[in-house]
N, C-alpha and C positions, 0 to 999 in steps of 0.2 A: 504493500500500500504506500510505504512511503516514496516511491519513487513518482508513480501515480500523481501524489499528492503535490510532488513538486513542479506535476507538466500543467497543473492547474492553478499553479501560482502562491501553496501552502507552502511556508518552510516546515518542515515536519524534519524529525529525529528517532532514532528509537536509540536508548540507553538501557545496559543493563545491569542488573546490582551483583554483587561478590557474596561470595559465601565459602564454609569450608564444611565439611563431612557432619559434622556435630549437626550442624545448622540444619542442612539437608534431610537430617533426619528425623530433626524434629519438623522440620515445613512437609516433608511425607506424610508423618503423624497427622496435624495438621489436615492436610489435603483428603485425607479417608475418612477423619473423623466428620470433617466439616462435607463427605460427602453421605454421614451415616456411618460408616463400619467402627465397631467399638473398639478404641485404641486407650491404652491405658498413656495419659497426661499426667502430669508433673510438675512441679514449681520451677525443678532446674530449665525443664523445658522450655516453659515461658520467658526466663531469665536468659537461657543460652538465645531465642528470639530476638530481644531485645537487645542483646550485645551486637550481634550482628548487624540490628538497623541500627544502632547508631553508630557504629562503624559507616554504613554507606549512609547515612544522613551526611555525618561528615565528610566525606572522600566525592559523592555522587555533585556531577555540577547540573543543577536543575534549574529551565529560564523555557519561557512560551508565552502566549498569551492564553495556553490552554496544555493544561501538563493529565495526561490520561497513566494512570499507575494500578497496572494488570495482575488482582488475582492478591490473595493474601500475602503472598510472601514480600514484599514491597510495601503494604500497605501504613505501615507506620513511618513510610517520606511524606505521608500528609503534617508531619509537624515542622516541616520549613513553608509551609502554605501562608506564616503571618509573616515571616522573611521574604516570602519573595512575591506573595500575593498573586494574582490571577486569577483563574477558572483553575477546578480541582475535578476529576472524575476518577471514582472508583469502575474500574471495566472488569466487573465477575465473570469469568469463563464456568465455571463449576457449577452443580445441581446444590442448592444450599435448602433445598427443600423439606429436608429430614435432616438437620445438622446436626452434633455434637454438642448441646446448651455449655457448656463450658468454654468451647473453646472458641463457640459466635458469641458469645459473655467478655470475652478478652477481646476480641479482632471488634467488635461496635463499635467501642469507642471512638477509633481509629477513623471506622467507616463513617458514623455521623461527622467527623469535622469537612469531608467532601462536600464539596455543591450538588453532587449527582451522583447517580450509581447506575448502572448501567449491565442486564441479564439477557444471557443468552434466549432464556425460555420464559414465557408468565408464574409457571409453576419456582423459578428458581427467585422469585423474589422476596424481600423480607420486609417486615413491615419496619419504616425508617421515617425519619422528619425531614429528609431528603429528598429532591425530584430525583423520579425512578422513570429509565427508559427501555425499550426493548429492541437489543438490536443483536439479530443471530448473527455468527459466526459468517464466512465464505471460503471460496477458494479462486484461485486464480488459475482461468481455460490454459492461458498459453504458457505456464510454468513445466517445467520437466516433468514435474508429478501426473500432471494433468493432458496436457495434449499428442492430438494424433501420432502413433509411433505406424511404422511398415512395420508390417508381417516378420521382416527379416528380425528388425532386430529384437519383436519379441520374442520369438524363435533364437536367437540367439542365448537370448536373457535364461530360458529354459535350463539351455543346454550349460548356460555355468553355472546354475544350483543343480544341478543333475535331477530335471524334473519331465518327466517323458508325456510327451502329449499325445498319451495313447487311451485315456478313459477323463470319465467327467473330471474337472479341479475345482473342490472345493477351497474359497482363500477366507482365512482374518488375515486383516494385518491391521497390528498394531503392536501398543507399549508391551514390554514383557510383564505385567502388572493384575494382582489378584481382582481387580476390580473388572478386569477385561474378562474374564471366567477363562484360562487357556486350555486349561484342564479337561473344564464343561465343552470345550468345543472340540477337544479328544471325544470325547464320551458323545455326543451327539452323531460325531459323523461314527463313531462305531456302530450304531444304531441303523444307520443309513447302509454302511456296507455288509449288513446283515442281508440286503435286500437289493441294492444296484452298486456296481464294480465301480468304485472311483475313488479319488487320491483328494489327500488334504494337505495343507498348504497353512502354515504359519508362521508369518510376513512378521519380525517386527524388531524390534532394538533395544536396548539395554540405556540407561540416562544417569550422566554422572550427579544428577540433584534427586535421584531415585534408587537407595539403599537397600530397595526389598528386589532388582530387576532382574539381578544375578541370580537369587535364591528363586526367581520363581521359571525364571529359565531353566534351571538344573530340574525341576520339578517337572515342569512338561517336555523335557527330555528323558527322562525318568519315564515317565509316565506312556509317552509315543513308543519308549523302548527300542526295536530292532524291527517293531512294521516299515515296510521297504514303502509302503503307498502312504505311511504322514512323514513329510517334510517340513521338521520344523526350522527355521531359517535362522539366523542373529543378522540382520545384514544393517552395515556401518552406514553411517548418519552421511548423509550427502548422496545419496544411494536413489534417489526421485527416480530417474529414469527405468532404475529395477523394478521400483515399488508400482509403477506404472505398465510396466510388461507385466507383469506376476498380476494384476487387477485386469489386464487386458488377456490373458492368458485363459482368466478363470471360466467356467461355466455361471457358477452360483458366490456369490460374495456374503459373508456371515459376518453379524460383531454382535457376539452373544455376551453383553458388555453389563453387569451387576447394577449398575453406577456410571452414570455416561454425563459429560457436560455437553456437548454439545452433537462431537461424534464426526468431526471431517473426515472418516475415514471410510465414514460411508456415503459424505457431497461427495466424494472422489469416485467411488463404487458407481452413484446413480450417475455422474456425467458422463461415466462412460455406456452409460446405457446397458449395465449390470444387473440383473435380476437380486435383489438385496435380503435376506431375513436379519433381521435385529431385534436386537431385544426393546421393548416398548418402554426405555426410561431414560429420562435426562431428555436433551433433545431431541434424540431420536425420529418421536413421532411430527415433530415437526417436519421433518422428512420423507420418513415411509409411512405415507399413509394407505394404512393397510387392504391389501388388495386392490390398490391400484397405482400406488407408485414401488411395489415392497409389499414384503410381507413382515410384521410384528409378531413376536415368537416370544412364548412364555415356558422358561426352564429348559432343563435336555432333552423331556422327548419331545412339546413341542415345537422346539427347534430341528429338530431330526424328521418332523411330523413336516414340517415347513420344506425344509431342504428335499424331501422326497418328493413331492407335491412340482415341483419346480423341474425337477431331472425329470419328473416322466412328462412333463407335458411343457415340453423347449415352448409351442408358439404363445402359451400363456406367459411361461417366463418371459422372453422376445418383446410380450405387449408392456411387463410390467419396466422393463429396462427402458424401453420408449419412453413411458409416460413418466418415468425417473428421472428421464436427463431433461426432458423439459419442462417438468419440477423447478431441477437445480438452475435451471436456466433462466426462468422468472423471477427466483428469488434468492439464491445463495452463488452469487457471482463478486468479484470483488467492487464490481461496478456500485453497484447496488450499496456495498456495505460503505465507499467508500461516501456517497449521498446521504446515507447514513448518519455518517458520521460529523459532515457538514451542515447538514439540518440539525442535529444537537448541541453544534458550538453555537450558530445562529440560535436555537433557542435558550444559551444558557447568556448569550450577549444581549437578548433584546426577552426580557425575563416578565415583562407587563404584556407580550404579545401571545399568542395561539400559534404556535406551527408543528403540523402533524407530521410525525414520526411514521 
């Protein structure tokens, strides 16, 4: 976006903050708790938090006439907001719909000193003394991730994960992360190859601010064991172009995800005109809307229930990847997010006016 932003005449920056291992591990914590999963919090926790932002309160050099600070881990740079004054926006990416009361007990505070806040989904709002906006997530058509590849080189891409495109391909891709269910989408398509021949596919990477990624790697390696038809992948960060064959490769695209904020991983699935099952939470459904952009899929078997539904009858899948990509093409382009985004600084600059979002 910020490139974008600057052919339209915005100076736009992105900055990011510092951290070390400690930290990381508690903004993990953090990050599951405040999505739901019960994590055992700590005073040193909150404490090791707050060492860290005032480290980058200190070090971070912050100046805009509009400063947007993404996602909890940042959240406490709202206290140079009477130093340097401006427009302030909290941007939530996460489902905070079912949180953690302790740990959105500590991060409010923070969040009330912003001008706005700003959710992925309606469901992901909180009630605040704050103007609240809703602006989903996007993706960019013409990024590596995203646009038209030849046949060759996805055919290629195959051929260097040693992945034979000789039966259906089932793919997730994503975080190596307990929240994604890696395991549960072992278990589903085991269900499926009870019943039709074909291979599974998991896409996804490891994150140095992500302390459980390795452990749960090793687990659904563990877990796929020595079946020659799941391939599960680690593939390194920079990697778009793969992640783009492997999505272009697949027959059926899955993100059987516990806990989802927003879910690009399935705008990327539906632009490509991917027949998609996901699981119905976080944003998701703002996406697949069931049976007719996508199918929403509730636990393993009826996710396994979903994925068979879709192998045996290609021209239904074919309609729902159609009405997918032009879905994502009405509404989750960067185009879109970037007008977005300009219509919320015009409303937070001209604050006695009406401008819809």
């Amino acid at each position: 976006m910020v490139p974008l932003m600057g052919q339209l005449g915005v100076d736009a920056r992105w900055d990011i903050i510092k951290g070390n291992d400690p930290f990381f591990g508690v903004t993990k914590k953090f990050h599951n708790a405040l999505h739901g999963r019960q994590e055992k919090i700590t005073a040193r926790d909150f404490e090791l938090f707050m060492v860290t932002t005032r480290q980058n309160i200190a070090e971070l050099e912050l100046s805009g006439d509009m400063i947007f600070i993404h996602d909890p881990q940042p959240a406490g740079l709202i206290s140079r907001k009477k130093e340097i004054g401006k427009k302030w926006v909290w941007r939530c990416h996460i489902d905070l719909s079912h949180p953690n009361p302790e740990v959105w007990d500590f991060l409010q505070p923070f969040v009330v000193e912003y001008d706005a806040a700003v959710f992925s989904a309606p469901a992901f709002s909180r009630e605040l003394p704050i103007r609240q906006f809703l602006v989903s997530p996007s993706i960019d058509p013409l990024s590596d991730k995203n646009r038209e590849l030849p046949r060759e080189m996805i055919d290629t891409v195959l051929a260097k994960y040693g992945i034979p495109d000789d039966k259906p391909i089932i793919t997730q891709v994503s975080r190596f992360d307990y929240l994604k269910d890696p395991v549960g989408v072992i278990q589903a398509y085991e269900l499926v190859k009870r019943s039709i021949d074909c291979r599974l596919v998991f896409a996804g990477g490891t994150a140095s601010d992500d302390p459980e990624s390795d452990q749960v790697l090793a687990e659904v390696r563990e877990r796929a064991g020595s079946n020659s038809d799941i391939h599960v992948l680690l593939v390194p960060p920079g990697s778009d172009v793969d992640i783009n064959a492997l999505q272009r490769a697949s027959t059926v695209i899955v993100q059987k995800s516990h806990r989802e904020g927003f879910g690009l991983t399935v705008t990327e699935a539906l632009w490509k005109a991917k027949p998609v099952v996901a699981s119905a939470v976080g944003g998701i459904p703002l996406q697949v809307k069931n049976k007719f952009t996508g199918l929403c899929s509730h636990g393993i078997e009826g996710t396994a229930y979903a994925i068979r539904q879709l192998l045996t009858n290609p021209g239904y899948a074919k309609w729902l990847g159609e009405n997918g990509r032009e879905h994502i093409r009405y509404n989750f382009l960067i185009t879109r997010h970037i007008r977005d985004y300009l219509l919320l600084c015009l409303a937070l600059d001209h604050e006695g006016d009406v401008i819809y979002l």
